[in-house]
C-alpha positions as CSV (number, residue, x, y, z in Angstrom):
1,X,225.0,-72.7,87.6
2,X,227.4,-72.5,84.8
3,X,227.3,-69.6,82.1
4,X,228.4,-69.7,79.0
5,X,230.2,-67.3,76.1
6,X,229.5,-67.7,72.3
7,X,232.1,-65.7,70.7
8,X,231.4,-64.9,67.0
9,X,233.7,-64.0,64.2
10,X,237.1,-64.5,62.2
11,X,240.5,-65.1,62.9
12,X,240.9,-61.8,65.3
13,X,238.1,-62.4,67.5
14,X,238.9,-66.3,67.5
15,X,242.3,-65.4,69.0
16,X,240.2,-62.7,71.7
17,X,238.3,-66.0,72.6
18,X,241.3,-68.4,73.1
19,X,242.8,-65.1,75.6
20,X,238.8,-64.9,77.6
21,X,239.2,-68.6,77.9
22,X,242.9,-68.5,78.9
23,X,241.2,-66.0,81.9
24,X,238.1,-67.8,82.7
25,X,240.6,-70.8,83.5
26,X,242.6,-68.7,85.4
27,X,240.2,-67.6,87.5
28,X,238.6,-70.9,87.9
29,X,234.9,-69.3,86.5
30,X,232.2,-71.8,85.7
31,X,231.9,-69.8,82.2
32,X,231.9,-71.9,78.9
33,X,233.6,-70.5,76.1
34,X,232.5,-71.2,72.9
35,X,233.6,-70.1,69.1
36,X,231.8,-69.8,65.9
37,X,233.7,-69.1,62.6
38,X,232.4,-65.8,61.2
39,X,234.3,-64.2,58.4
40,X,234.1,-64.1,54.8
41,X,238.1,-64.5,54.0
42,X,237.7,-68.1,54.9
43,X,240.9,-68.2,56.3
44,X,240.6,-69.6,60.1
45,X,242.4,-72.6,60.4
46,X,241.9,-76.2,60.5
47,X,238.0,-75.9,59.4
48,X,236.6,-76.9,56.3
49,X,235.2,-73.3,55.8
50,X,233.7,-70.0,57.8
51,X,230.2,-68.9,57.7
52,X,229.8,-65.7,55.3
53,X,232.1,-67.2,52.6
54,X,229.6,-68.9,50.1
55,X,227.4,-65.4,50.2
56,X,230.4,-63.5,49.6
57,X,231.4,-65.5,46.8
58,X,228.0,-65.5,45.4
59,X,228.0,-61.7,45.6
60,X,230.9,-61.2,44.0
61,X,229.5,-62.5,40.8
62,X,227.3,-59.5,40.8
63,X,230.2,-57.2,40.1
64,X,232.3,-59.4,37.9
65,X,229.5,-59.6,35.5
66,X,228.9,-56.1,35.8
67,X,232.9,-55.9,34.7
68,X,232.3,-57.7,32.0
69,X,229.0,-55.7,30.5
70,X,231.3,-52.8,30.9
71,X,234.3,-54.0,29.1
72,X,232.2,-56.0,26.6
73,X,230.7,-53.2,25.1
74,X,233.7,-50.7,24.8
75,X,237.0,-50.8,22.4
76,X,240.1,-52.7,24.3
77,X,238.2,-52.8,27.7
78,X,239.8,-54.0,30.3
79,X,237.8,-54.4,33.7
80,X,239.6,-54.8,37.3
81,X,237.3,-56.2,40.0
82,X,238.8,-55.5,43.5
83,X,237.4,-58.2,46.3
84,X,238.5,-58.6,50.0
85,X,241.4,-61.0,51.0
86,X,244.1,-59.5,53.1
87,X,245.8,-62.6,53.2
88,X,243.8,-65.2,51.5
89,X,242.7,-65.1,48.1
90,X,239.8,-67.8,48.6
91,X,237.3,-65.6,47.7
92,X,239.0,-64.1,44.6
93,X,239.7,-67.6,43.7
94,X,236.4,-69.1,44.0
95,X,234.4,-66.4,42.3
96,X,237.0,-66.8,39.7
97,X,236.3,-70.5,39.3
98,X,232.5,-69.9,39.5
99,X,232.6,-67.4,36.7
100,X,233.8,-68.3,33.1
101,X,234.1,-64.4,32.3
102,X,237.3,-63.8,34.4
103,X,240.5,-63.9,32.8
104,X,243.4,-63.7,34.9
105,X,243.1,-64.0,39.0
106,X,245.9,-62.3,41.2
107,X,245.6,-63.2,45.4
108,X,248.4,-62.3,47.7
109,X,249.9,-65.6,47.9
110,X,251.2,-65.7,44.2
111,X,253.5,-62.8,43.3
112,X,253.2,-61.6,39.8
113,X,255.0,-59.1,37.9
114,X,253.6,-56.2,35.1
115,X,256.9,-56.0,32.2
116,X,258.9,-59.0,30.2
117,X,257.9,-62.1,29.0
118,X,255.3,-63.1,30.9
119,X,254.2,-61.0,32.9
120,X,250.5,-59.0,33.2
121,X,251.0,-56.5,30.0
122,X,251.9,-59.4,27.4
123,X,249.2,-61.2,28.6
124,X,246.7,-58.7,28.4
125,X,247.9,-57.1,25.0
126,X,247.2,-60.8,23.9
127,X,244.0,-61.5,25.4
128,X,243.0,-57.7,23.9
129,X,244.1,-58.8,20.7
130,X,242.2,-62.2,20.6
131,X,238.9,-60.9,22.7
132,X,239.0,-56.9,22.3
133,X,238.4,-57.2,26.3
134,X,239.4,-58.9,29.6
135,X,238.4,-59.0,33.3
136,X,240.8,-59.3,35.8
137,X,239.7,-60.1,39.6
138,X,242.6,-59.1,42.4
139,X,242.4,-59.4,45.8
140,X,243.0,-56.2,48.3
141,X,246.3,-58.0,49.6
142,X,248.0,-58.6,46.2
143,X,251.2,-57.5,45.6
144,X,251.6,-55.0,48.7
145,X,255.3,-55.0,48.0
146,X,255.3,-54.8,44.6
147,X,252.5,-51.6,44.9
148,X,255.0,-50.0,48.1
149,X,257.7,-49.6,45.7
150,X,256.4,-46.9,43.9
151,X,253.5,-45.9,46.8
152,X,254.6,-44.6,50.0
153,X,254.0,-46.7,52.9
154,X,251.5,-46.2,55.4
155,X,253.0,-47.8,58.9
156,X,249.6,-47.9,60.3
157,X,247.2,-50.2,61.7
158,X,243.5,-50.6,62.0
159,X,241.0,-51.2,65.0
160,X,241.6,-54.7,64.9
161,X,245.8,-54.7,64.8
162,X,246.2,-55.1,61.2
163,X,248.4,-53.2,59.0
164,X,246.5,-50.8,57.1
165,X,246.8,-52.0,52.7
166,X,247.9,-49.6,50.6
167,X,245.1,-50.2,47.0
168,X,246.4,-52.2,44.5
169,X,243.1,-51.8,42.6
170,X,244.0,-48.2,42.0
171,X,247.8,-48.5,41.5
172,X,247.2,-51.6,39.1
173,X,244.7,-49.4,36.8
174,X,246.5,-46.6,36.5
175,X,249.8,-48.7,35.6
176,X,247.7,-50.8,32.9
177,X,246.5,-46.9,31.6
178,X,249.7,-45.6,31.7
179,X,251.7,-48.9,29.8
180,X,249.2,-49.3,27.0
181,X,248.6,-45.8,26.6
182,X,251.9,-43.8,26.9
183,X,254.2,-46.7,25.8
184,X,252.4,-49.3,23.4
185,X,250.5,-46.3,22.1
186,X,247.2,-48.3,22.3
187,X,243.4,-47.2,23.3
188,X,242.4,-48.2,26.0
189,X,239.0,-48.3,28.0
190,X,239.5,-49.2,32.1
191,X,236.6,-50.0,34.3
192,X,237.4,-50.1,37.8
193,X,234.7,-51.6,40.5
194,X,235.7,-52.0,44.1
195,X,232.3,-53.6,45.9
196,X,234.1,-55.1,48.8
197,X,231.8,-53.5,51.7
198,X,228.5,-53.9,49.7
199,X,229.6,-57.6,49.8
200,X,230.2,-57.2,53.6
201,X,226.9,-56.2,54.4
202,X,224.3,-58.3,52.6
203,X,222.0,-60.9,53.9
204,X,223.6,-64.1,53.9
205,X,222.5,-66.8,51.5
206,X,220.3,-69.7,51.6
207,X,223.4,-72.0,52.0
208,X,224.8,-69.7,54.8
209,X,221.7,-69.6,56.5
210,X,221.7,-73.1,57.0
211,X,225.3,-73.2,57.8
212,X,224.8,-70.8,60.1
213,X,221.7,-72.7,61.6
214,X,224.1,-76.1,62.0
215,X,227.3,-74.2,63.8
216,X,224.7,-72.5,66.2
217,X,223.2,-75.7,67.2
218,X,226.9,-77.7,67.6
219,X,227.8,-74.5,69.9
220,X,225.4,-74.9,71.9
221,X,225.3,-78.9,72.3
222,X,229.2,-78.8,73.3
223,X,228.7,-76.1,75.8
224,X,225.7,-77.9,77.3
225,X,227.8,-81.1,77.3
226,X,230.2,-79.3,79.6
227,X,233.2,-78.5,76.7
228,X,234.6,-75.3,77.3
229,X,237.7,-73.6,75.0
230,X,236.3,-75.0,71.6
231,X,235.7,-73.6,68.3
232,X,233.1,-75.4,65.7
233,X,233.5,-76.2,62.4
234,X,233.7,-78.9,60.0
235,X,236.4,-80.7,59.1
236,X,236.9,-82.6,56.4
237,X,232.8,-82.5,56.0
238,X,232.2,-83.5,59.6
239,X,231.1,-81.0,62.5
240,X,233.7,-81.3,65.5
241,X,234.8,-79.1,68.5
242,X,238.3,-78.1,67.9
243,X,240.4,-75.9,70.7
244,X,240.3,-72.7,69.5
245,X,244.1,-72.5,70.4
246,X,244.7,-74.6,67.0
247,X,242.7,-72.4,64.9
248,X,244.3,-69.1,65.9
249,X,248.2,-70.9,66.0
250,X,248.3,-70.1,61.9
251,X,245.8,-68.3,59.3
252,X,244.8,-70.5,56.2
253,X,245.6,-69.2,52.8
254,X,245.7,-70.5,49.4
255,X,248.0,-73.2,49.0
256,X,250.1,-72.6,44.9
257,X,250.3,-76.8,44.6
258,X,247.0,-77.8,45.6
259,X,244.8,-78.9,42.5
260,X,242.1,-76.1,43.2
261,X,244.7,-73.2,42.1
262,X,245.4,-75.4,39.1
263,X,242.1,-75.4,37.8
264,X,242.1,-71.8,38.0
265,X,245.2,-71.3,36.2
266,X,243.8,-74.2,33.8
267,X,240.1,-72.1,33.7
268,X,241.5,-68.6,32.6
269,X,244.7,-69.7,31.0
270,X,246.6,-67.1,32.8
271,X,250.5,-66.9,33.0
272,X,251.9,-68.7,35.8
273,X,254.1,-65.2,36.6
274,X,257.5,-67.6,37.5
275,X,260.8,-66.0,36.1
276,X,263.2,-68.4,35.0
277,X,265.8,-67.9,37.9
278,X,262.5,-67.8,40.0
279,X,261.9,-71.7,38.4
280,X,265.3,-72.7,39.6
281,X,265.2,-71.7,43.0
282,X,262.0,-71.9,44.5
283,X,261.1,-75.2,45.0
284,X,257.5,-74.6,46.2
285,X,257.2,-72.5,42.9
286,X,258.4,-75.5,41.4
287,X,255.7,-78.2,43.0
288,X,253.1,-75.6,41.7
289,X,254.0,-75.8,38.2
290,X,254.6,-80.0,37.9
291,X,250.7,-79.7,39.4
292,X,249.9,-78.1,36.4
293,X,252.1,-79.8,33.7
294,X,250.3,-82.9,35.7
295,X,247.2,-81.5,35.0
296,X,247.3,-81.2,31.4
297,X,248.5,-84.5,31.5
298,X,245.9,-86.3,32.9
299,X,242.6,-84.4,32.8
300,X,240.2,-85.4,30.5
């Protein structure tokens, strides 16, 4: 009698799956293996999205409101919300979108820069000038490079093989503190709030419960139809069995010149953070901004 595997959880454990499978085969095991898209990041491949994303989303409203009470109610506040996204900024990026009180969004996969034209201190100084406040959401892979120039390194790794992050939520307050106060000579009230594992560890919402509830079911009716090596998921709205060895081949991120990233920029009105040499020779930094020019054009 056959037996069969569910493996649950995000890109890591997706790639554990496709290495069981590789070994089951080898062995020639009657053992199904099956995968179900678990992580919050929403970065697995191929698949329309991962269970845990929409609470995690919804959660991190919570503490971007909580930003803004804070901020709102003091003299030049500026409030700096810190949510997961090693690689991917989806969930930044969404909660950005699905909050109007958010006014600049920075995810690892668009660099920015703090001094000169603009960059993140103009744009604050003007935002503080026109609101008395601002809330700025980053996720905990932004700018790794940019924060290891003046943090030393940590050449380490956690459980699961990924390089440990040094905290840009930290090194980006203190540099915001330190520009307005020491240099522009300026007031300044920050709020920090950094509720990544609090949104980790809630119960998953009503939508993710039925998500949940539809994956479970598809794993199950594949392995039962005698499939074996497969990962669920929708795509493009549509449940399907995909072979887990295309998920785990590359890690999703945000993509700069798809029209979702320009309604953020569009939403907060944030600068773009493209140098003008940068505008010249980077033509995917290029696409990104005729998307938006394109945008302006033609939305209504």
């Amino acid at each position: 009698m056959p037996k069969y595997v569910y493996i649950i959880g995000g890109d890591g454990t997706q790639k554990g799956a496709a290495l069981i499978y590789k070994e089951v085969e080898k062995r020639g095991l009657q053992v199904a293996v099956a995968g179900i898209p678990k992580t919050i990041d929403n970065d697995i491949a191929v698949i329309d999205k991962s269970f845990g994303f929409d609470t995690a989303v919804e959660e991190a409203q919570r503490a971007i409101n909580a930003a803004h009470v804070e901020v709102e109610s003091v003299e030049n506040g500026v409030g700096i919300v810190k949510l997961m996204g090693r690689y991917s900024g989806f969930i930044a990026m969404y909660a950005t979108l699905a909050s109007r009180d958010v006014d600049c969004c920075l995810i690892p996969e668009s660099p920015f820069y703090l001094e000169g034209q603009g960059g993140l201190f103009e744009f604050i100084e003007q935002r503080l000038k026109e609101n008395g406040h601002m809330v700025i959401v980053v996720a905990e892979g932004t700018g790794q490079d940019y924060v290891s120039q003046s943090t030393p390194a940590v050449d380490e790794k956690d459980a699961s093989g990924n390089r440990l992050l040094l905290d840009i939520g930290h090194w980006l307050t203190q540099k915001i503190k330190d520009h307005f106060t020491n240099i522009q000579k300026m007031t300044i009230n920050m709020k920090y709030i950094d509720p990544t594992y609090m949104i980790r560890a809630i119960p998953s919402n009503a939508s993710d419960n039925i998500y949940c509830t539809l994956l479970a079911q598809s794993a199950v009716h594949g392995a039962m139809a005698g499939f074996t090596g497969f990962t669920v998921g929708p795509v493009n709205n549509r449940h399907a069995y995909i072979p887990i060895s295309h998920v785990t081949e590359t890690q999703k991120t945000v993509k700069l010149t798809d029209r979702m990233w320009a309604r953020l920029l569009a939403s907060t009105n944030q600068p773009i953070f493209l140098h003008s040499s940068d505008k010249s020779q980077d033509s995917v930094d290029n696409e990104a901004n005729e998307t938006i020019d394109n945008m302006k054009i033609t939305s209504i």
